[in-house]
N, C-alpha and C positions, 0 to 999 in steps of 0.2 A: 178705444174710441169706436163708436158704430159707425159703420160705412154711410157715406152720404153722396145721392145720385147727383154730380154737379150742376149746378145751375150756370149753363153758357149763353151768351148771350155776344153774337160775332161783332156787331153794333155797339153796344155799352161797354165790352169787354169785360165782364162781369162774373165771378165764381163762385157758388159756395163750399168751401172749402173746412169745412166744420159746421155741425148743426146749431145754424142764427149766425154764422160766421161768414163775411164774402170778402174775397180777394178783389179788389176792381184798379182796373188798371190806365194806368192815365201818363199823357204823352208829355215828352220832357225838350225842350228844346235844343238839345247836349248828349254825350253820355256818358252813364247809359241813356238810352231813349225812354225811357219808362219807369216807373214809381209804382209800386205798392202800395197803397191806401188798407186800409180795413173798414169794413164797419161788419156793428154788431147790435144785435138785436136780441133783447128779454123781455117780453110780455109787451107791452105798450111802446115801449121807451127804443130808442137808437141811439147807438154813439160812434163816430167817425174818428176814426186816429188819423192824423195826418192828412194832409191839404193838397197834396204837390203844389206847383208852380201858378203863379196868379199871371194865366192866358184864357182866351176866348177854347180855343184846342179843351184843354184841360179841364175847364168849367163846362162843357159840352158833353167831356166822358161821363162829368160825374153825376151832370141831371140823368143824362141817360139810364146809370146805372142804377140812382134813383128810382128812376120809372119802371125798372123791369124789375125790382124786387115790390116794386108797390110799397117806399116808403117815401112819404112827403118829407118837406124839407126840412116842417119847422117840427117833427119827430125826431130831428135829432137834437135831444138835448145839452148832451157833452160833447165835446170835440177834444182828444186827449192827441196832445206831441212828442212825440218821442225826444226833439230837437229841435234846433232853432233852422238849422238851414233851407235854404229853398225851396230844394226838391220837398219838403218837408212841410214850413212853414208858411211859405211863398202866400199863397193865397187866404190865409187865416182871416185877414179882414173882412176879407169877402164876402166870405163864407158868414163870418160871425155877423155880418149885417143881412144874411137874406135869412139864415137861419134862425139866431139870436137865442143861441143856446151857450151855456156855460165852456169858455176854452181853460185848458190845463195844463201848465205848461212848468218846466221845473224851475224854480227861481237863478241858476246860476247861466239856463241858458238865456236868461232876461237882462244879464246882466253882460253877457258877450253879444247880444242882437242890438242893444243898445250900443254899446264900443263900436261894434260895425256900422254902424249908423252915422256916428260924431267923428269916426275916426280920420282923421286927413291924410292926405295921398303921400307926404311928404315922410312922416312917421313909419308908414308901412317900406319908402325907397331906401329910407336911412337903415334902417334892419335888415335888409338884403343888400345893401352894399356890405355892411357889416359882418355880410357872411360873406362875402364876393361875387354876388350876384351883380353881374353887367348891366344894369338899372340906367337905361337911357338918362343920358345929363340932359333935363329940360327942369324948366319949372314947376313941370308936373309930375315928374318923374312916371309912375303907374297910376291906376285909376284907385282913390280910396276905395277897399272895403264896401262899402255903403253903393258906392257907384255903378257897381259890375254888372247888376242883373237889374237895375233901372226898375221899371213897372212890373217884372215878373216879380220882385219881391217885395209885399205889401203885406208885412207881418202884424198884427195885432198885440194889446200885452194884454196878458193871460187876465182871467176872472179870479182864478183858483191856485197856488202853486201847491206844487205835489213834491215830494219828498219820499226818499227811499223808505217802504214799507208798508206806505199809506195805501188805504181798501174802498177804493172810489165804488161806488154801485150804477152798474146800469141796469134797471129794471132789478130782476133775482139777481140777476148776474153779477159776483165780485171779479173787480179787476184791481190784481197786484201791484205796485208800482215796485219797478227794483233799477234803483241806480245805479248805470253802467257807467261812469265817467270812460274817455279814454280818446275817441272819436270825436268828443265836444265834451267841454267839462260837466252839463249837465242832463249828459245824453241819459234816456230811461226805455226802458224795455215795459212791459204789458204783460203780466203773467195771469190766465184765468185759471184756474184750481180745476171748476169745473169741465172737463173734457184733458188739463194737463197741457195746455196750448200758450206757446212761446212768441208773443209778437217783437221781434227785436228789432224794430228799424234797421240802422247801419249798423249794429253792432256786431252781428253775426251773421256776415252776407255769406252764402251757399258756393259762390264760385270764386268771388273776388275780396279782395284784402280793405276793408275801408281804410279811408285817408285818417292815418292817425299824423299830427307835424305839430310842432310851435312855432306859437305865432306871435306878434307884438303885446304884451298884455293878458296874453294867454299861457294857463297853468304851465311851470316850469317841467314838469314829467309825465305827458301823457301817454307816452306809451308804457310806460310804469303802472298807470292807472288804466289803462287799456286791459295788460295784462292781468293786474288783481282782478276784471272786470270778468275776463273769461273765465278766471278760475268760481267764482264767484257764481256766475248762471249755470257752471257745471254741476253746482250740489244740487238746482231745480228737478223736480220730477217731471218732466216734458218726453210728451208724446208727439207732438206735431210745432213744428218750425215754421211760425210766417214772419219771412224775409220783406225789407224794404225794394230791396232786385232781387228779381232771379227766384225759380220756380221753390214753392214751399219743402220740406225733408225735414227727417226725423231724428236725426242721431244727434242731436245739440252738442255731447261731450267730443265727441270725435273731432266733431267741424271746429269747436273749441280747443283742443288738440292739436291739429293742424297748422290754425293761426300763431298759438304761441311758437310752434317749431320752426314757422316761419321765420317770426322775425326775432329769434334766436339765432340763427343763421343769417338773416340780414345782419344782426348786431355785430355778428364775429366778422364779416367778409368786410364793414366797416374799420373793424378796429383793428386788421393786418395792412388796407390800407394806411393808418398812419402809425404804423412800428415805427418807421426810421425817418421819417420826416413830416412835419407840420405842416396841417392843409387848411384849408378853409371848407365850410359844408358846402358850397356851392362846385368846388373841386373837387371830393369825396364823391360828394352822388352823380357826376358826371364820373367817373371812375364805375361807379356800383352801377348807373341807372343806363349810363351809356349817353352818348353826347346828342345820337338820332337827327343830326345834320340840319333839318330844318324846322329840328321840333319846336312848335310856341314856346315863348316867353314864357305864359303861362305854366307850361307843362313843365317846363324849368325850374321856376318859382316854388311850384307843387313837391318836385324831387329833394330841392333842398330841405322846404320844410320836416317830411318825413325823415331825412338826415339827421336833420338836426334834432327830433324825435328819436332817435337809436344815441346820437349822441350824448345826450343829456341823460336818457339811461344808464349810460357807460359811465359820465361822471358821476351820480349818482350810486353805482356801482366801483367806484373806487378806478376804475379801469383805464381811462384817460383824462387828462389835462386841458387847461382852456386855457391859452398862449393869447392873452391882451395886445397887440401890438398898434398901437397909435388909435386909427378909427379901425382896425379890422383881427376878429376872432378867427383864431386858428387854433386846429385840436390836434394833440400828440398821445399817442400811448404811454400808459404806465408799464 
């Protein structure tokens, strides 16, 4: 790949990171504090992957970033999602009314953005008591799904769904679509041939492990699907990594590597917890994740999930048991 002098810009926060390729970076209300966008540019034409969060903040970085590369808004034709979430999708609306260019988005993540949407608060408390989550006794129990991120997330439904394989053009430019379920069941990666450049959203973040867990209504083995996922973007020919967080790199197989040995290692230090006695996920990953005294609810909630993600593997893998006891699931080793 030929060196390219970056384009910074301390104001829009703005990179080129490949030639017609820019990193731009946009503020998150959470974290991480920051999201990865892309956009990219062939001949006439732009296309934007990914939205972040739909804030005044955020919608700010990305005129700006606009403005310093000198592309107008309604030059971007395509707007491709790696995923449905937030950080992600959050502002797709928005965007697709000032813009009013083609969104692309994969149908199974249309079909879990939806679920979050309709999903009621009661369904999601009844599933983490079920795992032994301490789910305050109120009528509300937690806030649905749908409720959490209020106005930041104002997702759109797609124009176009995209499917593993499929050879979307922007301008010359082909972009790969390759389906990584694992992270979200219809998370998708970005592959350009031209230049050998890997845009993975969450799926292969540089420092941190994305949230792989199960959820109510959500695929019975993602981290199963997680892992074919990595082995899977390991046979790409990729020269350059753009990351959802955390600074671009090159060695895809390695960082791919990494991750599975990771939670290889999570899976076992799981399944010697329950040798000799039957637990609940929500007592497991207090065990693995640490109890951290006055960590949110949330973060609690989150831990289990991922738990019960390694567990389901392990059934799956023959390796432990799912102990049905009245209203509450407890796992034992095989």
């Amino acid at each position: 790949m030929q060196n390219v002098l970056p384009l910074f810009d301390m104001e829009a926060k703005i990179r080129e990171v490949a030639p017609e390729i820019y990193q731009v970076y946009l503020p998150l209300p959470m974290r991480p504090s920051i999201v990865n966008v892309y956009l990219l540019k062939s001949g006439w034409e732009w296309a934007l992957i990914d939205t972040g969060m739909q804030s005044a903040e955020s919608m700010a970085a990305l005129t700006a970033a606009l403005a310093t590369v000198g592309c107008p808004p309604v030059a971007i034709r395509k707007l491709f999602a790696t995923h449905h979430h937030p950080d992600h999708f959050g502002a797709s609306r928005a965007y697709k009314e000032v813009i009013g260019g083609e969104v692309y988005l994969n149908g199974l993540e249309v079909e879990r953005l939806t679920y979050l949407q309709a999903a009621p608060s009661s369904q999601s408390s009844s599933f983490l008591r079920r795992h032994g989550v301490p789910v305050p006794d109120s009528p509300w129990g937690i806030p649905a799904p749908g409720q959490m991120w209020g106005s930041f997330y104002t997702p759109t439904l797609p124009d176009r769904l995209i499917n593993d394989g499929d050879i979307v053009r922007v301008g010359l430019r082909e972009v790969h679509v390759i389906w990584t379920p694992g992270h979200t069941p219809g998370h998708c990666c970005f592959y350009l041939p031209q230049g050998k450049v890997l845009i993975v959203g969450d799926h292969l973040l540089p420092k941190i492990t994305p949230h792989i867990g199960v959820y109510p209504g959500g695929p019975d083995n993602p981290l199963g699907d997680f892992i074919e996922s990595l082995k899977k973007v390991q046979m790409l020919d990729v020269e350059l990594v753009l990351p959802a967080h955390g600074a671009v790199y090159k060695d895809h197989r390695y960082r791919a590597h990494q991750l599975i040995h990771h939670h290889d290692y999570r899976k076992q230090e799981m399944h010697d917890t329950i040798r000799r006695q039957a637990k609940t996920a929500y007592e497991i990953a207090l065990e693995v994740f640490g109890s951290g005294g006055n960590r949110p609810i949330f973060h609690t909630i989150a831990a289990t999930f991922e738990t019960l993600a390694h567990l389901h593997l392990l059934l799956h893998e023959g390796k432990v048991r799912r102990l049905e006891e009245g209203e509450r699931s407890r796992f034992l080793a095989q």
